[in-house]
C-alpha positions in Angstrom: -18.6 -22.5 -6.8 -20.1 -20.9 -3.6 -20.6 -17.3 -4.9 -17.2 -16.0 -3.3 -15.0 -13.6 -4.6 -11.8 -15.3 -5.2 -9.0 -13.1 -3.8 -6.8 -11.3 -6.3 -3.7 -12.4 -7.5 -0.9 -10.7 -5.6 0.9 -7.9 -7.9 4.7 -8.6 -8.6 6.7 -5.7 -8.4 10.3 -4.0 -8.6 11.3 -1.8 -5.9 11.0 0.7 -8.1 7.4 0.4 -8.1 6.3 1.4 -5.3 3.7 4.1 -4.7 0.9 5.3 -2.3 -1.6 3.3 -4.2 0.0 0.3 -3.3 -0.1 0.3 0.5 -2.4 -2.0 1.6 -2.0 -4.6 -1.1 -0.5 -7.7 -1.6 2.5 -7.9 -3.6 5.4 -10.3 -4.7 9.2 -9.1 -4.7 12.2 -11.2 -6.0 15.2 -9.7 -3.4 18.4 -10.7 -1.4 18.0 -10.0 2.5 21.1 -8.1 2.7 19.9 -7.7 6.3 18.5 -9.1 8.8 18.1 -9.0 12.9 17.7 -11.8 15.4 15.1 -14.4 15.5 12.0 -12.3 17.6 8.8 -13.7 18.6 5.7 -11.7 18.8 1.7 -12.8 20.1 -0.9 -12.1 17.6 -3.5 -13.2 20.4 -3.9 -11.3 23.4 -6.8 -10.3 26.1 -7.3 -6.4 27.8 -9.0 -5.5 30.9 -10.2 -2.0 31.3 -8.2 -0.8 34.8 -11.5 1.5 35.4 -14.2 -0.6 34.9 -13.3 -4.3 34.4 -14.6 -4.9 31.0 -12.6 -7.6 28.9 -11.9 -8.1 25.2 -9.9 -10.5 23.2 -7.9 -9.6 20.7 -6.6 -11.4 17.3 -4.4 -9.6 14.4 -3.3 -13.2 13.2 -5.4 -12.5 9.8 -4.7 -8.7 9.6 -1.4 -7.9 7.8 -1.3 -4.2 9.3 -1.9 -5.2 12.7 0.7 -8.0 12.1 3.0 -5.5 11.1 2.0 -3.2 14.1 2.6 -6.1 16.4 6.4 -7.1 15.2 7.2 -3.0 15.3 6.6 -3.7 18.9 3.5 -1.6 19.6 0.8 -4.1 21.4 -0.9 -1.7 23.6 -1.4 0.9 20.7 -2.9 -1.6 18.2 -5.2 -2.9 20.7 -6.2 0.5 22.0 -6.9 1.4 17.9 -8.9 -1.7 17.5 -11.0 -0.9 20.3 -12.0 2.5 20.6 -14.9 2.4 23.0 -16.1 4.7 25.9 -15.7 3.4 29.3 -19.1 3.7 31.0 -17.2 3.9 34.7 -16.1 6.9 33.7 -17.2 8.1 30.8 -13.8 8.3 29.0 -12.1 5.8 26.7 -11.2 2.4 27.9 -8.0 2.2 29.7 -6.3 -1.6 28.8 -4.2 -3.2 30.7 -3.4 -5.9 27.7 -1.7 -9.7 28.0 -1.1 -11.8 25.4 -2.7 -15.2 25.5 -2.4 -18.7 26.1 -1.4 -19.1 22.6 1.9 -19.8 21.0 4.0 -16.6 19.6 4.9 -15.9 16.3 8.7 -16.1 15.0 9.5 -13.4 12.8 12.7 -11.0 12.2 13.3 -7.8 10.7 14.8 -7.6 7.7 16.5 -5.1 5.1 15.8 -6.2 1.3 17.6 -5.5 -1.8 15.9 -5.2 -5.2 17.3 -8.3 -7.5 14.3 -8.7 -9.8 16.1 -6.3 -13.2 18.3 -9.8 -13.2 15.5 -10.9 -14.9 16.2 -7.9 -17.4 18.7 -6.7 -19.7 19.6 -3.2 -17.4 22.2 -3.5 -14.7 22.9 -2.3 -11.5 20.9 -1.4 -8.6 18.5 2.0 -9.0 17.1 4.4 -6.6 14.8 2.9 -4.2 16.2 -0.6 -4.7 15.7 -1.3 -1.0 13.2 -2.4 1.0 12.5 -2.6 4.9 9.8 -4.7 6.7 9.2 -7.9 9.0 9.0 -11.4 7.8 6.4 -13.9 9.5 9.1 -17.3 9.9 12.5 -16.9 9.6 15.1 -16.0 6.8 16.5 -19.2 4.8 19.9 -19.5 4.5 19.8 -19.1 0.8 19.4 -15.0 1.3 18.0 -14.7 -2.8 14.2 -15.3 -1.6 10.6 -14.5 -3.6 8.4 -12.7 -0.3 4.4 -12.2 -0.6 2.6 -10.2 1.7 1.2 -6.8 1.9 2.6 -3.2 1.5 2.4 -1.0 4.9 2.8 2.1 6.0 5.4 2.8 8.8 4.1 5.5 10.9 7.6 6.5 12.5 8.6 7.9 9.3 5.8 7.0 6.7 8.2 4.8 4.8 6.5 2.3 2.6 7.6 -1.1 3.9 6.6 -5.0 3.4 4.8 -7.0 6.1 5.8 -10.4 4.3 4.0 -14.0 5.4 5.3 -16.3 2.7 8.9 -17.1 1.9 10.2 -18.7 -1.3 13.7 -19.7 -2.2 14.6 -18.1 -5.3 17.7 -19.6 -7.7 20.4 -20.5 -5.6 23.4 -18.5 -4.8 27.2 -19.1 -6.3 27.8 -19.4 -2.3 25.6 -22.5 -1.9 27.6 -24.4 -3.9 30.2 -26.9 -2.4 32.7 -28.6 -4.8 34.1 -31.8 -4.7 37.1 -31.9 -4.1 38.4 -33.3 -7.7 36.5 -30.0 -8.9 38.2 -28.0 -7.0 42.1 -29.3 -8.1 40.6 -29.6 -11.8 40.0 -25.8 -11.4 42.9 -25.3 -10.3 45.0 -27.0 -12.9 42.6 -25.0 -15.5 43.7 -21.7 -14.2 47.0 -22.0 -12.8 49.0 -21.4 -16.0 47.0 -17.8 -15.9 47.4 -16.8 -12.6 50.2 -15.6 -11.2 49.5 -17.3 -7.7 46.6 -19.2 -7.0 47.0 -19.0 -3.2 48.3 -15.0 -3.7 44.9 -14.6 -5.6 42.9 -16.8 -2.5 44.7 -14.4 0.5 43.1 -11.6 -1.6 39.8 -13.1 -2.3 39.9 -13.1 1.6 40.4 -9.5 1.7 38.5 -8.2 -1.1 35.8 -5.8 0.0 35.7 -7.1 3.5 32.4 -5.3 4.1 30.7 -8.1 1.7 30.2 -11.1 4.1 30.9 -14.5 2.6 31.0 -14.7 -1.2 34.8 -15.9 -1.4 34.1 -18.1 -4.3 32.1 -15.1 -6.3 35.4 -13.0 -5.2 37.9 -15.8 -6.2 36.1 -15.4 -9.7 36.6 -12.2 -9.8 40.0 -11.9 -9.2 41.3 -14.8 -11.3 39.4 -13.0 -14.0 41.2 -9.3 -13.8 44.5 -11.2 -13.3 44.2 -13.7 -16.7 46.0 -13.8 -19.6 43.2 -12.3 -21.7 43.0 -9.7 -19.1 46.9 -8.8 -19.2 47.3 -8.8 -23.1 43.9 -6.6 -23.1 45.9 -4.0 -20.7 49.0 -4.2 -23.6 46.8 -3.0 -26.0 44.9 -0.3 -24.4 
């Protein structure tokens, strides 16, 4: 042991969860990206050179979630100016930076818009109040959108929402949609369910239209429908 303070253990949390006391910590959310913008790259590295006097100073927020965060919001010259609040001895006023990033490569992130899925560890249902999430992810979104994030809780001073400046991505249990049947699964299914449905392709050309503001998901839809439309489903409807 050299003496060190181990760092803590990063907190998991619902959505539901989150409060003042949290900004600043690190944290672990289970979620689906139900959102999520372009591939952007951002430099954590930069340099500054005061117009007025010439003084220079390097700059690195590659260790500093907040400044991270600040970074991928796109505000370089305002975290810089924060980090370095000096007087400018040409003329007496604070440094005026004229800032570059450096030689060094840039960081791929995107934005992304999360949705609370860890009560599916639970016996409640449904999404809550304040089951979504915003914030920036260091590395890009996998394709499997059910993820585990880490990082730390920030503040975003536009509108003081509480978001999450995530650096580490895990896949979480994979989605029906990642699925790919063979295709003697697929006509064994079919002969299971045919005697219960009316139309098997009728019920596909729906799945295709069901909720179109749900990307993807056919097979989760396809489910669906063959359920509602079922025997069990019909002679249920008799009796009610």
């Amino acid at each position: 042991m050299d003496g060190r303070d181990a760092p803590d253990e990063p907190e998991k949390i619902r959505f539901t969860d989150l409060r003042g006391e949290l900004v600043g910590k690190r944290v672990v959310v289970r979620a689906h990206v139900s959102g999520e913008s372009g591939v952007k790259a951002v430099f954590a590295k930069f340099r500054a050179v005061c117009s007025r006097c010439g003084t220079e100073r390097a700059y690195d927020a590659s260790s500093d979630p907040r400044s991270l965060y600040a970074l991928m919001a796109g505000d370089t010259a305002g975290e810089f100016s924060s980090g370095t609040a000096e007087t400018c001895g040409e003329s007496g006023h604070r440094h005026s930076w004229i800032v570059t990033p450096s030689d060094d490569s840039p960081l791929t992130y995107q934005a992304v818009m999360l949705r609370d899925t860890s009560f599916l560890d639970e016996s409640s249902f449904g999404p809550t109040s304040g089951s979504f999430l915003g914030g920036y992810l260091l590395g890009r979104v996998p394709q499997n959108k059910d993820v585990e994030l880490e990082g730390t809780l920030v503040v975003n001073p536009k509108n003081s929402n509480i978001e999450l400046s995530a650096d580490v991505v895990r896949q979480d249990a994979p989605s029906i949609d990642s699925f790919d049947l063979k295709a003697d699964e697929t006509e064994a299914l079919r002969n299971y369910f045919s005697p219960y449905s009316q139309s098997l392709r009728s019920l596909e050309f729906l799945a295709s239209k069901c909720n179109p503001r749900i990307a993807g998901r056919e097979q989760a839809k396809l489910a669906v429908l063959d359920a509602v439309s079922s025997r069990a489903m019909a002679e249920k409807g008799k009796a009610s």
